[in-house]
TORTI-354656 format. One record per residue (C-alpha): x, y, z; residue number from 1. Coordinates in Angstrom, 2 decimals, padded with zeros to 5 digits. Each point is the difference from the previous one (the first is absolute). Last residue first. Example, Ala and Ser with C-alpha at 12.3 -4.5 7.8 and 13.67 -1.06 7.14 Angstrom:
BEGIN
- 013.67_-001.06_007.14_2
- -001.37_-003.44_000.66_1
***
This chain:
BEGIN
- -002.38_014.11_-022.34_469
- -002.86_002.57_-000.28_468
- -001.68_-002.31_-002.48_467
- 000.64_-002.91_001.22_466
- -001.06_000.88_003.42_465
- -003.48_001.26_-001.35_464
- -000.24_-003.58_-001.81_463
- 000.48_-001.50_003.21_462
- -002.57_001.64_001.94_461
- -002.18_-000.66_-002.99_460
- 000.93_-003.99_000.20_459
- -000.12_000.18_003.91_458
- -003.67_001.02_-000.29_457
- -001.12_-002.62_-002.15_456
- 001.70_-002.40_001.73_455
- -001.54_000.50_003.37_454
- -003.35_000.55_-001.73_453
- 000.77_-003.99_-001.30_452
- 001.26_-000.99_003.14_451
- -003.11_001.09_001.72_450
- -002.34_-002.10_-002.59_449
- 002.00_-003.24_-000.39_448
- 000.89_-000.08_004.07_447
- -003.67_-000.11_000.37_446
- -001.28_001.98_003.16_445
- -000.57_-001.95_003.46_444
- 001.47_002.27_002.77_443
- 003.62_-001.09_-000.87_442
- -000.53_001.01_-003.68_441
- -001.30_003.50_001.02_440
- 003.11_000.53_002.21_439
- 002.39_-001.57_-002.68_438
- -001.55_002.58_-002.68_437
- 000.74_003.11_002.43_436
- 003.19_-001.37_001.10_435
- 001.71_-000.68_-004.18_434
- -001.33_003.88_-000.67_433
- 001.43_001.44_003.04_432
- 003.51_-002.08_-000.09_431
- 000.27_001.07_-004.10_430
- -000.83_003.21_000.93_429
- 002.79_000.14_002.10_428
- 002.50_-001.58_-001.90_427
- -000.26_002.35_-002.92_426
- 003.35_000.50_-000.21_425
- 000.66_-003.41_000.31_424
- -001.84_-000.66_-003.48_423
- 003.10_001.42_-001.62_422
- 002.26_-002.29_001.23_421
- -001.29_-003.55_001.05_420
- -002.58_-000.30_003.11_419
- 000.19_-003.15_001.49_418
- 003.67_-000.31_-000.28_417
- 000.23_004.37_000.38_416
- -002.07_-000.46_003.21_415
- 002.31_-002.20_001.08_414
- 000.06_-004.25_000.04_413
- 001.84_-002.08_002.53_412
- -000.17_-003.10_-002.58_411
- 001.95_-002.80_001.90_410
- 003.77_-001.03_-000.92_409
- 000.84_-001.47_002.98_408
- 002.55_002.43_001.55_407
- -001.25_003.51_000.57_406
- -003.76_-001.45_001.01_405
- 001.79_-002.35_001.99_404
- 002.00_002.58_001.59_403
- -002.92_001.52_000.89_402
- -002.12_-002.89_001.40_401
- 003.25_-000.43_002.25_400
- -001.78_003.08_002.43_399
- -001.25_-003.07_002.58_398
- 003.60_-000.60_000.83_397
- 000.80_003.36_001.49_396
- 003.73_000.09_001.40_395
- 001.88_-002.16_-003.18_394
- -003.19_001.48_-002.05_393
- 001.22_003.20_000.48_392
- 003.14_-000.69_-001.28_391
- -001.09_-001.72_-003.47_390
- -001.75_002.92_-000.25_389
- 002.83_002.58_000.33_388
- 002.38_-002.33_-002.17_387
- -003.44_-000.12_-002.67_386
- 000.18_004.03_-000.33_385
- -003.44_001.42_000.57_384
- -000.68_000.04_003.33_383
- -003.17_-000.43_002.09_382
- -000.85_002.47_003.05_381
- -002.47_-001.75_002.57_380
- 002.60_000.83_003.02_379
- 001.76_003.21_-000.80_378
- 003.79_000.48_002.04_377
- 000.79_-003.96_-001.19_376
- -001.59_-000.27_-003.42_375
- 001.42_003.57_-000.71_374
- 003.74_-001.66_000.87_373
- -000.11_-002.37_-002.39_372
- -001.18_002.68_-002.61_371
- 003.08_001.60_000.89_370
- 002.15_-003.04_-000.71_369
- -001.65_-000.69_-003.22_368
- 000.59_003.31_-000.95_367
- -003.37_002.22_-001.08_366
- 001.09_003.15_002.22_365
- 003.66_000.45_-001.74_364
- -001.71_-000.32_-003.07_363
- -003.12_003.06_001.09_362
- 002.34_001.90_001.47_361
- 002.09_-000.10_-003.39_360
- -003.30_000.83_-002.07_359
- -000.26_002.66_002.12_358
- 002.96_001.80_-000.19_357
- 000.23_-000.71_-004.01_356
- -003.50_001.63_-000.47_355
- 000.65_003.11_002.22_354
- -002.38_002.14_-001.42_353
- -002.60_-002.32_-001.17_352
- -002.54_001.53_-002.61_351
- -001.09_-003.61_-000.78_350
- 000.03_-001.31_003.63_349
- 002.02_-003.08_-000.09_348
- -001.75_-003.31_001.20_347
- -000.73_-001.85_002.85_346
- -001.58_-003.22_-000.58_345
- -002.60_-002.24_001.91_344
- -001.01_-003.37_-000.99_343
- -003.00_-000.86_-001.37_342
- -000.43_-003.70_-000.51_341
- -002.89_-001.24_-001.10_340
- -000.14_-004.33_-000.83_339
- 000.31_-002.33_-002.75_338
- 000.57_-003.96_001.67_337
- 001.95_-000.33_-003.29_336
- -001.22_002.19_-003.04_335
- 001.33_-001.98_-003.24_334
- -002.51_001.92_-001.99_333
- -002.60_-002.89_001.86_332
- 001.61_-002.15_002.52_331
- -000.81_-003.41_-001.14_330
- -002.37_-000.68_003.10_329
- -001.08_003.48_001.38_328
- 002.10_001.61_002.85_327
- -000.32_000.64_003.23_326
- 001.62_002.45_002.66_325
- 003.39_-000.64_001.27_324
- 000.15_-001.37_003.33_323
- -000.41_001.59_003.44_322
- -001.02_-002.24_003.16_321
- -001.82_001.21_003.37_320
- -000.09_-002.28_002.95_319
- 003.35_001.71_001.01_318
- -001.48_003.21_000.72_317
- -001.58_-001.69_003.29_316
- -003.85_-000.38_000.24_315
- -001.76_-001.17_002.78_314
- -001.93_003.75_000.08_313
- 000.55_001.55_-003.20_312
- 003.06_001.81_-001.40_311
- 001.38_003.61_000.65_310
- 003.54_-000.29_-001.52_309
- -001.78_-002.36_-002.84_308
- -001.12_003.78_-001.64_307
- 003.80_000.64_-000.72_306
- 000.68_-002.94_-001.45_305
- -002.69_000.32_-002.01_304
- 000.59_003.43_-001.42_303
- 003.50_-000.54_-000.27_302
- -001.28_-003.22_-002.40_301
- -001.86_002.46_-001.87_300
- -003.85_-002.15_-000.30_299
- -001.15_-003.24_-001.24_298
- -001.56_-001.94_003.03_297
- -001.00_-003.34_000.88_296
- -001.98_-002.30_003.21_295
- -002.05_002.64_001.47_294
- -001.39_001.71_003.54_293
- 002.83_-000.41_002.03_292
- 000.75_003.58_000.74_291
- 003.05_000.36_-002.31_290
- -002.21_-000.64_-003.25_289
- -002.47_002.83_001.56_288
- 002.75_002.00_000.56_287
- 001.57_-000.15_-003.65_286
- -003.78_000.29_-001.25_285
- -000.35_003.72_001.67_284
- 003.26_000.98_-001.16_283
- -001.08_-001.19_-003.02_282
- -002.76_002.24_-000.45_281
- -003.50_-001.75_000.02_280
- -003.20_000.46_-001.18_279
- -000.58_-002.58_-002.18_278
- 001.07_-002.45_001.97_277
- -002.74_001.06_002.89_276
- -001.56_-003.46_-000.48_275
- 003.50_-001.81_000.35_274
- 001.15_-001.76_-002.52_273
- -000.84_-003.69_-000.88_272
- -002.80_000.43_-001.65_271
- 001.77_002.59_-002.13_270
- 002.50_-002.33_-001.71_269
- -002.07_-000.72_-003.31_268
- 000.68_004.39_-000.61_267
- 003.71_-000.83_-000.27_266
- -000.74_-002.60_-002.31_265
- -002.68_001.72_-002.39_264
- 002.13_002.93_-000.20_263
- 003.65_-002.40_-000.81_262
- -002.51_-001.85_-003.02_261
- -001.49_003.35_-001.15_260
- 003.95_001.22_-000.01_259
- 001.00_-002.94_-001.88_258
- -002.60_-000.25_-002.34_257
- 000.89_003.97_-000.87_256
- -001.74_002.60_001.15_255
- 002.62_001.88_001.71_254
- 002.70_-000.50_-002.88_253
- 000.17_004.25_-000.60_252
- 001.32_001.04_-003.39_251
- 003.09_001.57_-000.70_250
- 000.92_-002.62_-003.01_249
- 003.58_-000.95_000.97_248
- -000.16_001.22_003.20_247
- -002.57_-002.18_001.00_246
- -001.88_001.12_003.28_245
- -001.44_-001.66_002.82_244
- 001.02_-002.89_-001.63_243
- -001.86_-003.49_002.23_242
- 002.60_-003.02_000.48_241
- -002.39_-001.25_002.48_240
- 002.53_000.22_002.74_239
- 000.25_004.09_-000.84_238
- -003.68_000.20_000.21_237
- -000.03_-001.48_003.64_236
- 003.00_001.87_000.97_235
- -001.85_003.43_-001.16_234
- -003.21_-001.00_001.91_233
- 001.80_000.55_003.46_232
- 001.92_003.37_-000.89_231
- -003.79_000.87_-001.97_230
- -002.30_-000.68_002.87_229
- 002.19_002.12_002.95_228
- 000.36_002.93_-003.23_227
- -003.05_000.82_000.20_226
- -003.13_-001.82_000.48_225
- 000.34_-001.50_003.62_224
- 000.90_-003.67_-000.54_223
- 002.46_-000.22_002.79_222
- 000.41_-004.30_-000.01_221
- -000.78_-002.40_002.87_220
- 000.03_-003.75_-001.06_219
- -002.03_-003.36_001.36_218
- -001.79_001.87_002.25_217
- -000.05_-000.74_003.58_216
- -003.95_000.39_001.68_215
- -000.11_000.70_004.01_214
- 000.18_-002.03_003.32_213
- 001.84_-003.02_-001.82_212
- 000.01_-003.71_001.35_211
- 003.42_-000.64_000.36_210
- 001.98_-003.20_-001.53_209
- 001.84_001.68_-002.83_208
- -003.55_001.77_-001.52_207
- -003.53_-001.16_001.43_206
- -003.26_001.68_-000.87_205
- -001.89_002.18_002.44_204
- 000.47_003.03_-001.63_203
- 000.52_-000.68_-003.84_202
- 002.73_-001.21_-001.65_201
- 002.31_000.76_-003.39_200
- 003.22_-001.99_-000.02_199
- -000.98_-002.36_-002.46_198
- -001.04_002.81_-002.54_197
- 003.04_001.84_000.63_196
- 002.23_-002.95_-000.39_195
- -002.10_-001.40_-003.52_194
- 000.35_004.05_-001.40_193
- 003.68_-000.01_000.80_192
- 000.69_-003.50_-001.65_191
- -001.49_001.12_-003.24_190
- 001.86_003.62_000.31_189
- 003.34_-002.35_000.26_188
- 002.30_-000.53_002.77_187
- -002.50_-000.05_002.36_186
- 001.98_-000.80_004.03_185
- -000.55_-003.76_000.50_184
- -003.26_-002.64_-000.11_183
- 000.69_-003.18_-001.73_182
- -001.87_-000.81_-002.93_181
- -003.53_-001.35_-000.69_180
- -001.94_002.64_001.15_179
- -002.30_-000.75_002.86_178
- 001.80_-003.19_001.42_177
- 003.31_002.01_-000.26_176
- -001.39_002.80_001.28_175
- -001.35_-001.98_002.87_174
- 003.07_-001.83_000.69_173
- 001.95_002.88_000.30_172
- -002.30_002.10_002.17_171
- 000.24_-003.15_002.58_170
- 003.78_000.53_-000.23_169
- 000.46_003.78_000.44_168
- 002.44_000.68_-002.00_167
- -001.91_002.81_-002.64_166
- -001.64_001.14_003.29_165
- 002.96_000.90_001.52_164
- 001.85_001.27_-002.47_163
- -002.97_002.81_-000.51_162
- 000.92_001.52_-003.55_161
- 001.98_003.17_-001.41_160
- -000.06_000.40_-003.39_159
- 002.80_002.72_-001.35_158
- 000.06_003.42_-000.88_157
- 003.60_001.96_-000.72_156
- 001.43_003.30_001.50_155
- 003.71_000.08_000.02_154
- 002.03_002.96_001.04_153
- 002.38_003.08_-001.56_152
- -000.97_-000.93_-003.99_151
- 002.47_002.50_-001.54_150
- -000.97_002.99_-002.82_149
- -001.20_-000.22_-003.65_148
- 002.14_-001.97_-001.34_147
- 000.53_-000.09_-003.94_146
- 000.97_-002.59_-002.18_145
- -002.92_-000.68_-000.86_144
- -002.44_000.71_002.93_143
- 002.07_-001.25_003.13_142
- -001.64_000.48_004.07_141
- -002.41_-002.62_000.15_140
- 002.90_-002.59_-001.90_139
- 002.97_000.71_002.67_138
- -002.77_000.21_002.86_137
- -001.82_-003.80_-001.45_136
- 004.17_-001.27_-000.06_135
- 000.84_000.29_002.92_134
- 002.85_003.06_000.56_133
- 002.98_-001.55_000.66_132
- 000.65_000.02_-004.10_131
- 000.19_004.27_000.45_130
- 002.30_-000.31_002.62_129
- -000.14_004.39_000.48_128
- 002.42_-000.30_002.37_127
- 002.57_-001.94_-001.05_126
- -000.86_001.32_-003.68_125
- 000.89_003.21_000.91_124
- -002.08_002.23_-002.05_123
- 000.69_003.42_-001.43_122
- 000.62_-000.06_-003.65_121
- -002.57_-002.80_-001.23_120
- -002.35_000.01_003.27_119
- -000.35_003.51_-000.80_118
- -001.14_-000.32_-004.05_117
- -002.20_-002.87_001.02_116
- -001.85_001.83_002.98_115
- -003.09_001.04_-001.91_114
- -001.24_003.21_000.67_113
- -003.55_000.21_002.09_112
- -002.64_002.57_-000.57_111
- 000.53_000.06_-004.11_110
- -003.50_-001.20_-000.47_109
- 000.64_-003.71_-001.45_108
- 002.00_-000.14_002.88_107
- -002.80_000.74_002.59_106
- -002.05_-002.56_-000.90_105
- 002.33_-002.55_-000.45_104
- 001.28_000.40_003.48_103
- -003.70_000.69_001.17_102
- -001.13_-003.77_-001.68_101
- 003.27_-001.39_001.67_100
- -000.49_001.11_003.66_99
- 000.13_002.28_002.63_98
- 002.03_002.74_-002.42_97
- 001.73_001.34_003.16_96
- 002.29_003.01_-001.35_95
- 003.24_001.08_000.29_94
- 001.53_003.53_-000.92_93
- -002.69_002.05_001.14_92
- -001.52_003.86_-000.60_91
- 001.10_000.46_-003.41_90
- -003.29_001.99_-000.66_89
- -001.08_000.48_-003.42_88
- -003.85_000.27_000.84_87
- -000.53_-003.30_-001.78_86
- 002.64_-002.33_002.12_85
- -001.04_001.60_003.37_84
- -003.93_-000.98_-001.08_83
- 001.22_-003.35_-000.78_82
- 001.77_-000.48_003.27_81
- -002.30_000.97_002.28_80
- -003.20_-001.44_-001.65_79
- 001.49_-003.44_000.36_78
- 001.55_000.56_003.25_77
- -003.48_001.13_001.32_76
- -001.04_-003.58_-000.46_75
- 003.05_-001.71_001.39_74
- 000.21_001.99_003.26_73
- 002.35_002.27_000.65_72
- 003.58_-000.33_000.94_71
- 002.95_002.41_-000.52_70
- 003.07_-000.40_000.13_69
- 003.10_002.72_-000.11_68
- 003.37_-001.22_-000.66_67
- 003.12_002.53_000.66_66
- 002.69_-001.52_-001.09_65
- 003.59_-000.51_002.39_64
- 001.02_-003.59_-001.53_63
- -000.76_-001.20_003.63_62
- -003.70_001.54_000.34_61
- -000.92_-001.20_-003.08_60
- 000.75_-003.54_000.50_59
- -001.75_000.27_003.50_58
- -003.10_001.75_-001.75_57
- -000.14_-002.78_-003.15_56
- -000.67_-002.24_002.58_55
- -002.53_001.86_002.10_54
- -001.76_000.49_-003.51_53
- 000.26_-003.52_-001.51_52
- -001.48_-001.31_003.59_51
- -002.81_002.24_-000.26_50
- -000.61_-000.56_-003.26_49
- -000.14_-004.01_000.60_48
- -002.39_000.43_003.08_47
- -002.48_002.62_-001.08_46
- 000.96_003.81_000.09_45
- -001.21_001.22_-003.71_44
- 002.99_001.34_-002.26_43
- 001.61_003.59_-001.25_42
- 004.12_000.32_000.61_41
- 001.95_002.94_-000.62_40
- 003.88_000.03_-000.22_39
- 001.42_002.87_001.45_38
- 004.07_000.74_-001.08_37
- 002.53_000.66_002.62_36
- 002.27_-003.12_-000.66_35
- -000.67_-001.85_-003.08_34
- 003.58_-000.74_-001.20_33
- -000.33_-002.22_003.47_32
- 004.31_-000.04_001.45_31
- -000.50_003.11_002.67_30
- -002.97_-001.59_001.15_29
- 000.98_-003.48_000.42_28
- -000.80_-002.46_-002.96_27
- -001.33_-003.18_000.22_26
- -000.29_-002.88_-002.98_25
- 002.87_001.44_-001.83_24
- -001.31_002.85_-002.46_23
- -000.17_-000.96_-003.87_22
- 001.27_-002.29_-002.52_21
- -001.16_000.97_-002.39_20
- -002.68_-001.97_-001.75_19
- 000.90_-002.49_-002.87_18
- -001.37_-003.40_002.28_17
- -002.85_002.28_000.63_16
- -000.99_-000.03_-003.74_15
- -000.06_-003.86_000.26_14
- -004.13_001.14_000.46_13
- -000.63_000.20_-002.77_12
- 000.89_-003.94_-000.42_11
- -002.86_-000.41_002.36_10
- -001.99_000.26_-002.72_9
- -003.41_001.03_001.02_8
- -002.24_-001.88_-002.86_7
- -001.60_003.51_-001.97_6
- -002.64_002.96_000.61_5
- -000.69_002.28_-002.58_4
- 000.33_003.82_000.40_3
- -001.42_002.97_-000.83_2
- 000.62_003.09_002.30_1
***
């Protein structure tokens, strides 16, 4: 399926305006034109499917359908559904695409039907609120003027930094003596690389007043090779103003001055990592950054949040700040404070049964008001409509990073973003390829050489896609 990827217009999206009218917000059984039919429902059980599920369950169960869920893990959802797809089965109506790169993937194939042709006869636009929606899960979501399913939650990184330490008077002063400018939470790479440094102490040494009984590091990042290095090395490259890939020409941008200038950078930070850096997860860096035992972190800011539930001795979640992570002075492509986002969609099966069934579970599911409710009856679970958000920040203060993200204009970047259409296809590869020469560039290769193989790779890789595209 060729195709060539295009500003989202949010003018194609007015088609909602034109839908139907449909179905009141709740119907009783005897009113739902879907009563009696089975609506089938494929996803993984973490906290925003399993809130989608239970709510799409209570809808279901008072329009009279039968929905059957079922959860498996992410990895064997992947083979699952593809291997369902290719035998001919119509085993599901909705799928969990996980994220943006499968979305795309998985369209391109046929396995998921867009919902455009649906949302123009069926939805109810006081359901559906397509403009509620922020604006990074209206944009992950439209190719064209085409969408590819609904963004049901919100999954975006940010910086989190010790707010004590950046206060902390006598840590002022020294920074300030140090550096030359006041000390405060990096807003650009520049600053982030000073703050890390600073912050950086050995055993012995003294940090906020207190002689400390084991080294802090200035930064703890998951730089196991795999996808833990790329998701942190991608915001990096993105700052830079590096092209993964320019759809104009088709060629890779991985060895370009920009990307051997982002390489060098991310690689000038590793004296103030952690010696086991390299091998870590980020589950394994979250708790480490909860425990007390560094001054930043880029990570998911669920994932954070959910790793300061367990923090250090002395420490209180509220010593923790989130901001947006840096940028580089001028903002290269126009990328401000650039960042991953993967937020998770659920999409329609492409050998769907009951298409219109689901896709109407699925609306009446993704309400503001309904999401509401999911932050209430699952803690951790982040919406996607900017009502719901602004509503769980009125009872959980610390989650306003999101809104900000929604609301100031901030590059909350997809796979698609980093990765333009075709070259998302391939976003695997690209990930493995972009790891393996960051891993021999953090233990002391030459950006030049590695990005170069990296390059040369991508450019056959992409010349393969061209040609079956």
């Amino acid at each position: 399926m060729a195709m060539r990827r295009r500003e989202v217009v949010r003018a194609g999206l007015g088609m909602v305006g034109l839908a139907a009218a449909a179905a009141p917000a709740a119907w009783g059984q005897g009113q739902s034109p879907y009563r009696g039919q089975q609506v089938r429902f494929l996803t993984a059980r973490n906290t925003h499917q399993s809130a989608l599920a239970d709510t799409m369950a209570a809808i279901a169960r008072s329009w009279g359908v039968d929905l059957q869920t079922r959860f498996i893990t992410t990895d064997q959802l992947q083979r699952k559904v593809v291997i369902d797809f290719t035998g001919g089965a119509d085993t599901w109506d909705l799928v969990y695409c996980g994220g943006i790169q499968r979305m795309y993937e998985w369209f391109s194939g046929g396995i998921i039907r867009e919902m455009t042709p649906l949302i123009r006869q069926k939805a109810d636009p006081a359901l559906l609120e397509w403009d509620a929606f922020t604006p990074a899960a209206r944009k992950a979501v439209t190719y064209n003027d085409k969408i590819l399913g609904l963004t049901v939650g919100t999954s975006d990184q940010a910086m989190s930094y010790r707010r004590d330490l950046i206060e902390h008077p006598e840590e002022k002063a020294a920074f300030r003596a140090r550096y030359n400018y006041d000390l405060r939470a990096p807003d650009t790479y520049a600053e982030f690389r000073d703050v890390a440094e600073f912050f950086t102490r050995r055993r012995g040494q003294r940090l906020a007043g207190r002689t400390l009984d084991k080294d802090f590091y200035g930064a703890i990042f998951a730089n196991r090779k795999g996808t833990f290095l790329w998701h942190r090395v991608e915001n990096v490259m993105m700052a830079f103003g590096v092209d993964i890939y320019d759809p104009a020409s088709g060629q890779p941008g991985v060895d370009s001055p920009q990307a051997i200038q982002a390489a060098a950078y991310y690689r000038s930070l590793v004296p103030f990592l952690p010696p086991a850096h390299i091998n870590m997860s980020s589950s394994e860096s979250a708790a480490m950054f909860a425990g007390g035992d560094g001054a930043l972190n880029i990570d998911y800011f669920d994932r954070l949040q959910s790793a300061l539930e367990r923090v250090g001795s002395g420490l209180t979640a509220e010593v923790f700040g989130f901001t947006f992570p840096p940028s580089v002075p001028g903002a290269p492509k126009g990328r401000k404070h650039p960042f991953r986002s993967g937020p998770p969609v659920v999409s329609l099966f492409g050998r769907a049964r009951q298409p219109e069934a689901a896709f109407k579970l699925l609306e009446a599911a993704s309400t503001a008001e309904r999401q509401t409710a999911m932050t209430r009856s699952h803690p951790g679970y982040h919406p996607s409509k900017e009502a719901a958000l602004h509503a769980l920040v009125e009872r959980e203060p610390v989650t306003r990073y999101l809104l900000q993200v929604a609301e100031q204009g901030v590059d909350a970047m997809t796979d698609v973003d980093i990765m333009p259409f075709p070259s998302i296809l391939r976003a695997s590869k690209i990930g493995d390829v972009m790891a393996e020469a960051m891993a021999a560039i953090l233990i002391g290769a030459a950006p030049e050489g590695e990005l170069r193989k990296a390059q040369q790779t991508l450019a056959a890789e992409f010349a393969t896609l061209r040609t079956a595209n």
